[in-house]
C-alpha positions as a Markdown table, in Angstrom:
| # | Residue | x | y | z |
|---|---|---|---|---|
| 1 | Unk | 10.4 | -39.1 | -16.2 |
| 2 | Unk | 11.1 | -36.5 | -13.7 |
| 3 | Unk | 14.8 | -34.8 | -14.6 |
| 4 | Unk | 17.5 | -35.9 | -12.7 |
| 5 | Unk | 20.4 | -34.6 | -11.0 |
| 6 | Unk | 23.9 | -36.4 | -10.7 |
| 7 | Unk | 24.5 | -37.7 | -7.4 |
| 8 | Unk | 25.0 | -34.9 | -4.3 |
| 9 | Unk | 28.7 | -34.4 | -3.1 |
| 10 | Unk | 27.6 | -34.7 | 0.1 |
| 11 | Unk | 28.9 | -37.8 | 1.9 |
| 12 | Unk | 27.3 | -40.0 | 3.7 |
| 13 | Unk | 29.9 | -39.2 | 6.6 |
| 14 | Unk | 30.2 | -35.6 | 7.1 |
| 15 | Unk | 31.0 | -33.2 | 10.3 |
| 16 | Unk | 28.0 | -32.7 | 12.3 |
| 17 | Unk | 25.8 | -28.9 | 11.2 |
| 18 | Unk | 26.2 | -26.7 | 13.4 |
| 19 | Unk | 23.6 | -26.7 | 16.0 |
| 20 | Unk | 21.8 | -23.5 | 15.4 |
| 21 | Unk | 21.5 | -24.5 | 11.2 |
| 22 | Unk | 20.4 | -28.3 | 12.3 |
| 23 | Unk | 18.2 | -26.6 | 15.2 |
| 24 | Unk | 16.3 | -24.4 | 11.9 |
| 25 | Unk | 16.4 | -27.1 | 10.0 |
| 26 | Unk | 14.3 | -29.1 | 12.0 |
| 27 | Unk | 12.3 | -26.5 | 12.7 |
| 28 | Unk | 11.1 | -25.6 | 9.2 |
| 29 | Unk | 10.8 | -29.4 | 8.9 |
| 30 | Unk | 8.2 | -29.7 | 11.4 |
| 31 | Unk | 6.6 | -26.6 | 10.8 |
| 32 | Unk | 5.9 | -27.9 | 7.3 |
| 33 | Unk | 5.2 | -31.0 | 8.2 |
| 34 | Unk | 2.5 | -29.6 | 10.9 |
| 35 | Unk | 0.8 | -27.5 | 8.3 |
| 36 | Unk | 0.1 | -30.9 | 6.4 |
| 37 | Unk | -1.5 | -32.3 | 9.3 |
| 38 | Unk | -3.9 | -29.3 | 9.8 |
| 39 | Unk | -5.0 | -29.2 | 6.7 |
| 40 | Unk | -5.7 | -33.1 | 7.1 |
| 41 | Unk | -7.7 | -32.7 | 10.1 |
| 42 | Unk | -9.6 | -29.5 | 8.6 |
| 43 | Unk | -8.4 | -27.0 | 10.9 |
| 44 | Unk | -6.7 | -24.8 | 7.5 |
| 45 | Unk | -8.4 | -24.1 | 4.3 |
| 46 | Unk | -6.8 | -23.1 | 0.8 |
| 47 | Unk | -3.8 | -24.3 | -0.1 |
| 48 | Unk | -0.2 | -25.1 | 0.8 |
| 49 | Unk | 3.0 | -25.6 | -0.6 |
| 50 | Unk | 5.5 | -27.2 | 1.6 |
| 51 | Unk | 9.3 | -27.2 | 1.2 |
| 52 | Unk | 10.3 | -30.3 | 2.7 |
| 53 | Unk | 13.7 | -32.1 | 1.4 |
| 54 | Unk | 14.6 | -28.7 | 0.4 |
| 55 | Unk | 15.1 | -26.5 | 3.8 |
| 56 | Unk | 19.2 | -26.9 | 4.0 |
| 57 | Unk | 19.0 | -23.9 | 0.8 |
| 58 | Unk | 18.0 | -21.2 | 3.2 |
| 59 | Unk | 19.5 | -22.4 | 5.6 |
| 60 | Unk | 22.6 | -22.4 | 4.3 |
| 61 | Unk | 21.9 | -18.7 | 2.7 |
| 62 | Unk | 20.6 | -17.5 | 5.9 |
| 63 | Unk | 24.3 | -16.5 | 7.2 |
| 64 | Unk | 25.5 | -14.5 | 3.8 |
| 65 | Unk | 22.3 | -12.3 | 3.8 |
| 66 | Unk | 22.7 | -9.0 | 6.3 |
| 67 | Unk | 20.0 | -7.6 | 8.0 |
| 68 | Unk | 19.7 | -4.5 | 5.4 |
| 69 | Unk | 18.6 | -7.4 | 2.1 |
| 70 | Unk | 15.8 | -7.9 | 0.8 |
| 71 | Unk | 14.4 | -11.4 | 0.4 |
| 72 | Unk | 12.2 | -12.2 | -2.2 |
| 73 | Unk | 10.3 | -15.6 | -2.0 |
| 74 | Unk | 7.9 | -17.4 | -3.9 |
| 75 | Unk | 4.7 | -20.1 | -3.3 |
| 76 | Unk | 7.2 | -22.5 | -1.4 |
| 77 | Unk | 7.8 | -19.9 | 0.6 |
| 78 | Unk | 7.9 | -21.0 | 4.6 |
| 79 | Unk | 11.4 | -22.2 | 4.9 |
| 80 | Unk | 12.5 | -19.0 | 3.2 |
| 81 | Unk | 10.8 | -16.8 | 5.7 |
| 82 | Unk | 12.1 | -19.0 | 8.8 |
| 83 | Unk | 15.2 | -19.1 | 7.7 |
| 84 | Unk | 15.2 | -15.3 | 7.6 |
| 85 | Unk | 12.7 | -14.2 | 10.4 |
| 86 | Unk | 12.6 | -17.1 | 12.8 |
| 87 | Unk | 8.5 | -16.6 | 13.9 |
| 88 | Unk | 6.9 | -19.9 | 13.8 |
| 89 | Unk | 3.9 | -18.1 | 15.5 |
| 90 | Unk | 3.7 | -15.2 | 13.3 |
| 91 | Unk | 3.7 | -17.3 | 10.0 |
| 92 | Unk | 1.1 | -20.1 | 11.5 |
| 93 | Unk | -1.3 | -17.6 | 12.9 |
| 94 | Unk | -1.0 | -15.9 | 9.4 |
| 95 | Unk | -1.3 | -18.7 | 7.4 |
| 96 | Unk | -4.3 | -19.9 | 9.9 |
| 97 | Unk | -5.7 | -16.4 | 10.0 |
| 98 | Unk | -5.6 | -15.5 | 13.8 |
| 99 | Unk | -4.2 | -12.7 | 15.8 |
| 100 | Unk | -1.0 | -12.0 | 15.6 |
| 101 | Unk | -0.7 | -12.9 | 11.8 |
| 102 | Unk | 2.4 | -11.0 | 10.4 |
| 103 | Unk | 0.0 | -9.8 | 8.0 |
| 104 | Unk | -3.6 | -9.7 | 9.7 |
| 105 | Unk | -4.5 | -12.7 | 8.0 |
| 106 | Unk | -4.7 | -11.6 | 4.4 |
| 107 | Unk | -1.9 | -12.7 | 2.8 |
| 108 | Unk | -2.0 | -16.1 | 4.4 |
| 109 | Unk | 0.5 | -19.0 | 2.9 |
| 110 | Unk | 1.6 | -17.4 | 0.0 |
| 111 | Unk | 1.5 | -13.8 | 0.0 |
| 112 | Unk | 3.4 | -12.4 | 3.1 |
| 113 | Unk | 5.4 | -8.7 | 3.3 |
| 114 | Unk | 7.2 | -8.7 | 6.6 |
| 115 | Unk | 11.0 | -6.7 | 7.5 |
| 116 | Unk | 12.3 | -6.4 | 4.1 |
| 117 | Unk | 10.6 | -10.2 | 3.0 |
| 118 | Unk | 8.1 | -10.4 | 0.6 |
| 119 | Unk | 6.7 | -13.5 | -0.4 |
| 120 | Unk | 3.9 | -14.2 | -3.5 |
| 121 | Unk | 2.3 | -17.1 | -5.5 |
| 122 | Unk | 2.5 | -15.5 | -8.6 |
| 123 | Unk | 5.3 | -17.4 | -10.7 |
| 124 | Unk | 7.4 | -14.7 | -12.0 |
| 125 | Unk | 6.0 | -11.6 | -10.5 |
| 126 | Unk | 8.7 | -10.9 | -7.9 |
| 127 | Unk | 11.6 | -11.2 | -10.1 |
| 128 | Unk | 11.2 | -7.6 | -12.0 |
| 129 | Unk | 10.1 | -6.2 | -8.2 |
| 130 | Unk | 13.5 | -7.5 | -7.1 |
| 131 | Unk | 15.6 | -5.9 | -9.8 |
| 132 | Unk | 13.8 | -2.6 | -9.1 |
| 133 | Unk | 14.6 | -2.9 | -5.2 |
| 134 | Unk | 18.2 | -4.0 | -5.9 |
| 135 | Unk | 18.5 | -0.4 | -7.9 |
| 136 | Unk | 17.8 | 1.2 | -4.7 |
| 137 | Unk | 20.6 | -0.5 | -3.0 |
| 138 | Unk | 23.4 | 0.1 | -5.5 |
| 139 | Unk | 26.4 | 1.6 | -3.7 |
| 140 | Unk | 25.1 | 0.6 | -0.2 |
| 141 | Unk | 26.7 | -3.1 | 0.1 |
| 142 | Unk | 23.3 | -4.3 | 0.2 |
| 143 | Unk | 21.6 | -6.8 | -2.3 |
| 144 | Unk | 17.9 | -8.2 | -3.2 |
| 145 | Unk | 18.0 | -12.0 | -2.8 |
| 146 | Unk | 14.7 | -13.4 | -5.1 |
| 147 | Unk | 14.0 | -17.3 | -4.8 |
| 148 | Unk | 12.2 | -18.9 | -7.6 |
| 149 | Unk | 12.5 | -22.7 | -8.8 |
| 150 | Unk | 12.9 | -23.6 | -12.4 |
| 151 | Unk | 9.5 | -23.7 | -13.8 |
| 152 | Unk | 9.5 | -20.5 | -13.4 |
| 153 | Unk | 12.2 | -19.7 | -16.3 |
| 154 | Unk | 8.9 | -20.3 | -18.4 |
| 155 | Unk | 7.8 | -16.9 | -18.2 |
| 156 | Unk | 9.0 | -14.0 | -19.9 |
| 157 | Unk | 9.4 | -12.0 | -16.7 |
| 158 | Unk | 12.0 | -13.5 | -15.7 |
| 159 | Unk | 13.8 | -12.5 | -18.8 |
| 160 | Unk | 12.8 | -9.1 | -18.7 |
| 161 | Unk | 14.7 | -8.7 | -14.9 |
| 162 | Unk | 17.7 | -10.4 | -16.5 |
| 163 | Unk | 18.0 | -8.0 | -19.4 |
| 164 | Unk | 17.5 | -5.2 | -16.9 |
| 165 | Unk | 19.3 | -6.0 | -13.7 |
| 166 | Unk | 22.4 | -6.9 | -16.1 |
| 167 | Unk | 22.3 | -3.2 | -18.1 |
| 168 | Unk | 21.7 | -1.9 | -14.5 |
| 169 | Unk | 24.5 | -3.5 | -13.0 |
| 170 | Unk | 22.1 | -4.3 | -9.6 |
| 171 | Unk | 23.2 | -6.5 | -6.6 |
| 172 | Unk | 20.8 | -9.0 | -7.4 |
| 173 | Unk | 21.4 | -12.6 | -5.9 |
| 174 | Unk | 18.8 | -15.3 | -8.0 |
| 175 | Unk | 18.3 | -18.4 | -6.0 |
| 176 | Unk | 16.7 | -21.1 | -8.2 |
| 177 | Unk | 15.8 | -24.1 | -6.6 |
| 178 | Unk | 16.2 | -26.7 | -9.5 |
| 179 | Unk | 13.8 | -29.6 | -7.9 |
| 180 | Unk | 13.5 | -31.3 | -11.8 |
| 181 | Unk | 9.6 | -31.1 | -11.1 |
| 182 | Unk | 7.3 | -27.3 | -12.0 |
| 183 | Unk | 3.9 | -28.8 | -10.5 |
| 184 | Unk | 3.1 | -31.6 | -11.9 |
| 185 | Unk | 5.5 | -31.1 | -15.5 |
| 186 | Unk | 9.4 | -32.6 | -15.4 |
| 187 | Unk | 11.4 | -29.7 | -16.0 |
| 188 | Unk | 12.7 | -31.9 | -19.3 |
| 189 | Unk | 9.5 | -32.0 | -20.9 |
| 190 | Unk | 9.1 | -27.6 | -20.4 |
| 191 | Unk | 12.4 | -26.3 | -20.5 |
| 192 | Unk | 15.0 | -26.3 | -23.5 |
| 193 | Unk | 18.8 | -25.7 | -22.8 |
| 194 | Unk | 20.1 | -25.3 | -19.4 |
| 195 | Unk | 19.8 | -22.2 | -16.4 |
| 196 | Unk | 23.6 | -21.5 | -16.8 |
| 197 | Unk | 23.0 | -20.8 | -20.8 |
| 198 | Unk | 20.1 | -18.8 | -20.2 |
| 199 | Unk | 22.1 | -16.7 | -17.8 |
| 200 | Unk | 24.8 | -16.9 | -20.2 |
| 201 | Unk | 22.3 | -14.7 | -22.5 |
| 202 | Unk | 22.6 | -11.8 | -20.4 |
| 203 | Unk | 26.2 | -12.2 | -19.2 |
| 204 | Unk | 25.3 | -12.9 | -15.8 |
| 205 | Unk | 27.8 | -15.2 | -13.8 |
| 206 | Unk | 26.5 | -18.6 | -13.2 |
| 207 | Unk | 26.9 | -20.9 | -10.5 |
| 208 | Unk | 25.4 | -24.4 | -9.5 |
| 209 | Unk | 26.2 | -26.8 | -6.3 |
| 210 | Unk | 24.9 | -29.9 | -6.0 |
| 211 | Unk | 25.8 | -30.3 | -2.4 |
| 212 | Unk | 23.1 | -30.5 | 0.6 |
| 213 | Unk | 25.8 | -29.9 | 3.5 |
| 214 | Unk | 25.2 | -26.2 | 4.7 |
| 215 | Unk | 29.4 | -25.1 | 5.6 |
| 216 | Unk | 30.3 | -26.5 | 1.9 |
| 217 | Unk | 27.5 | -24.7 | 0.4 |
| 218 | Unk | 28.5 | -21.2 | 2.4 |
| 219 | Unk | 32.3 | -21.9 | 1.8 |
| 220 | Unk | 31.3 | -22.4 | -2.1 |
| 221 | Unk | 28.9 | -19.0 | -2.5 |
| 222 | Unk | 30.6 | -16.6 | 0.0 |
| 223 | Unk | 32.9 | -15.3 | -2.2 |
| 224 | Unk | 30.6 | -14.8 | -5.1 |
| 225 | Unk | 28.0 | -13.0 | -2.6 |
| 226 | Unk | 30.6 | -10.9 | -1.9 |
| 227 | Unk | 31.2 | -10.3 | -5.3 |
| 228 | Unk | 27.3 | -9.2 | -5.9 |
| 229 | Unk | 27.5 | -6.7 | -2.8 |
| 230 | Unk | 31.3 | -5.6 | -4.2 |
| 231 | Unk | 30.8 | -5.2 | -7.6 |
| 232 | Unk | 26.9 | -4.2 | -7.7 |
| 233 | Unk | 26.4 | -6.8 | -9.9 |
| 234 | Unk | 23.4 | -9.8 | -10.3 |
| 235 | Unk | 23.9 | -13.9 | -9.9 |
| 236 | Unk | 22.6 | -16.6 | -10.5 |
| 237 | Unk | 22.8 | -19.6 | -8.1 |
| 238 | Unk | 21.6 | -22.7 | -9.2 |
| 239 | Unk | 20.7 | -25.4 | -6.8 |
| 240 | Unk | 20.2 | -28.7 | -7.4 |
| 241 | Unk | 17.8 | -30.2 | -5.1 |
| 242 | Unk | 14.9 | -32.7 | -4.6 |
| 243 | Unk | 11.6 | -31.8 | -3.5 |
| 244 | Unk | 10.5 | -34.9 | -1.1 |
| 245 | Unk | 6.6 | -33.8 | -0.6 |
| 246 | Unk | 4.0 | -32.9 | -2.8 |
| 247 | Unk | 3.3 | -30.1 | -4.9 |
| 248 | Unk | 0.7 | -28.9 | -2.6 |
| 249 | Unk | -1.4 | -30.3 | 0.0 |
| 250 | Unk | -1.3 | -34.0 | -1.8 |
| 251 | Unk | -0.9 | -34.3 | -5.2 |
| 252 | Unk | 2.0 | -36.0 | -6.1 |
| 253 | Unk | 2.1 | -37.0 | -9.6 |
| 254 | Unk | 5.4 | -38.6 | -9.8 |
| 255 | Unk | 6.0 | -42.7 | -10.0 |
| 256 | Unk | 7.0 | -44.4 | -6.9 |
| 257 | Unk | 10.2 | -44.6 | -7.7 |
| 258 | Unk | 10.6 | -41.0 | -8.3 |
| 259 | Unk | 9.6 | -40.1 | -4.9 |
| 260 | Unk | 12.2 | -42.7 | -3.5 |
| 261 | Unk | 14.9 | -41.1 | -5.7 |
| 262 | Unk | 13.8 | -37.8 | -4.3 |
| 263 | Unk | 13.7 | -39.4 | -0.4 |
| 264 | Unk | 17.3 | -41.0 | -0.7 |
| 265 | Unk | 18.8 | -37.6 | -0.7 |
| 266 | Unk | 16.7 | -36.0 | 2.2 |
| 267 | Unk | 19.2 | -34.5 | 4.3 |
| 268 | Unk | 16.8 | -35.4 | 7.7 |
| 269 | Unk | 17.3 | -39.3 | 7.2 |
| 270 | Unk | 21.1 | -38.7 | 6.5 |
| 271 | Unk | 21.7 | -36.7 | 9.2 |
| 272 | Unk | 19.6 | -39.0 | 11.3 |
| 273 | Unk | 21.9 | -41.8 | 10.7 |
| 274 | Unk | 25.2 | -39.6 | 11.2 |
| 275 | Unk | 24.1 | -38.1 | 14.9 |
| 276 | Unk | 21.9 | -39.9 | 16.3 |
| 277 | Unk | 22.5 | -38.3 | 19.6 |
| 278 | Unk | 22.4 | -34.6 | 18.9 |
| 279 | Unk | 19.6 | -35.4 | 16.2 |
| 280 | Unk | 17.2 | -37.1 | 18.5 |
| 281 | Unk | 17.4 | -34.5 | 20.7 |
| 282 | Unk | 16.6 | -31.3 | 18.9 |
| 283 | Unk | 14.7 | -33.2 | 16.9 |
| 284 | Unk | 12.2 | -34.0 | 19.7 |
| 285 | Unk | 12.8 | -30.1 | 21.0 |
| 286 | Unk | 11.6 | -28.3 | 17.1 |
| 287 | Unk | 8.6 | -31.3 | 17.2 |
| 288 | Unk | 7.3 | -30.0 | 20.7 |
| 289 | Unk | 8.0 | -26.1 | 19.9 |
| 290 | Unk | 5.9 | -26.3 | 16.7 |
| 291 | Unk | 3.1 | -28.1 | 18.5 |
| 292 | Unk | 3.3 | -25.7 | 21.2 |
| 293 | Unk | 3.0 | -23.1 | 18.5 |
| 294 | Unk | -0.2 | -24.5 | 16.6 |
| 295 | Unk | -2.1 | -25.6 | 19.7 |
| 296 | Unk | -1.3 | -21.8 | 21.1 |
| 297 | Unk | -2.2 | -20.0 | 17.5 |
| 298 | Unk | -5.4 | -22.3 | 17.0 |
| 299 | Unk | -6.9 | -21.1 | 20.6 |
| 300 | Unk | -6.2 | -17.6 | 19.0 |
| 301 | Unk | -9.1 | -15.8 | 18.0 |
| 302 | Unk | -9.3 | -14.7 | 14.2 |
| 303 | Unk | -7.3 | -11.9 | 12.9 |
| 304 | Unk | -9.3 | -8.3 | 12.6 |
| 305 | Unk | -7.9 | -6.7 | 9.4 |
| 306 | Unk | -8.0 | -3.0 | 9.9 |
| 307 | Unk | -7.8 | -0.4 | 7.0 |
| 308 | Unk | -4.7 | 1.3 | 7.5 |
């Protein structure tokens, strides 16, 4: 049984997002979505990992972080780097490995360093980088901001940064995306005690929102963002959130019922319903940009890697 989360805050009558956060919603949306489609029709090879059902978080983050951050991400990584670089064609022609790749093709879906981002599949591996980055910014009202979801509070990394980014007193801002699922493994049957008591351990501040509406989210963590820029001190922020597609490419281990759990608090059909009007339209607009954008990448040629 996948964990569970109590049910969102968020109403099912709200005030319409702002255009610009629904307009990058539904663009990450259909960017993910279209990278599930190219891998159907054989036009991608490896591996993805989509973050659909979960694109309001960096969304939402998107206008606390200043241009001088850092950003780390993780495997489930795409809406992360939209939300902080909005380059649909730089990411796809990565990810497919054609010119103009941010990274010349070799980092492709997971591994990506681009203005102050920095993305990687390893589970765990960016937390300790992060710490050591946020030292650097001490005193300049800057801060690291490192995503990770909670499967990865299985390795000992993580605890390692937490014991040193608390003695160090670093801006650090930890962004855990609690989808109740690491892989294929409910987080109750791999995780003992809760993310607020292990961040209890080290004396960092703790914070969780179950909401999915992005102005109540902001309204909720702008104060303690300011706090970590401030104060030169690390936070956690917990979300609580559902993760509506597969692990990867297809394999969904969850029960039927699970994934309709997980599909009754996408944010896409809510808002949908709520404005139709506005919806529709931009909808339509993010679905045609993003196949602009993959028609244009895949008549790229492929990306020439040069030794620096």
């Amino acid at each position: 049984m996948i964990d569970t989360f109590p049910p969102f805050a968020s109403p099912r009558s709200a005030p319409p997002p702002a255009e610009e956060d629904l307009q990058l919603l539904l663009l990450i949306r259909h960017f993910e979505l279209t990278l599930l489609r190219l891998f159907e029709a054989g036009q991608l090879s490896g591996t993805t990992h989509t973050c659909l059902g979960q694109e309001y978080i960096p969304v939402a983050l998107k206008a606390l972080l200043e241009s001088d951050d850092f950003v780390f991400s993780n495997h489930r990584g795409h809406g992360h780097f939209l939300a902080r670089h909005t380059d649909p064609h730089g990411l796809l022609a990565e990810i497919m490995g054609r010119e103009g790749a941010l990274c010349s093709g070799v980092g492709g879906s997971q591994h990506i360093y681009h203005r102050r981002f920095l993305s990687t599949g390893v589970q765990g591996e960016s937390l300790p980088v992060a710490v050591g980055t946020a030292l650097t910014l001490k005193g300049t009202g800057a801060l690291t901001c490192v995503y990770i979801g909670d499967g990865t509070w299985g390795e000992g990394s993580v605890y390692e940064a937490l014991n040193m980014a608390r003695l160090w007193r670093v801006p650090l801002l930890v962004v855990v995306e609690h989808n109740g699922i690491a892989q294929s493994t409910p987080t109750t049957a791999q995780m003992a005690g809760t993310v607020a008591g292990r961040a209890a351990a080290f004396g960092i501040p703790h914070h969780r929102t179950v909401s999915t509406e992005i102005a109540e989210i902001r309204a909720e963590l702008a104060p303690l963002v300011a706090e970590v820029r401030r104060a030169s001190v690390p936070l956690v922020v917990e979300f609580a959130t559902h993760r509506i597609g597969p692990h990867s490419k297809g394999d969904d281990t969850r029960t039927p019922e699970e994934i309709a759990l997980a599909a009754d608090h996408d944010w896409y059909t809510r808002y949908a319903g709520l404005f139709p009007e506005a919806f529709g339209r931009l909808d339509r607009e993010m679905r045609e940009l993003v196949e602009r954008a993959a028609a244009e990448v895949s008549a790229r040629p492929p990306s020439v890697w040069e030794r620096p």
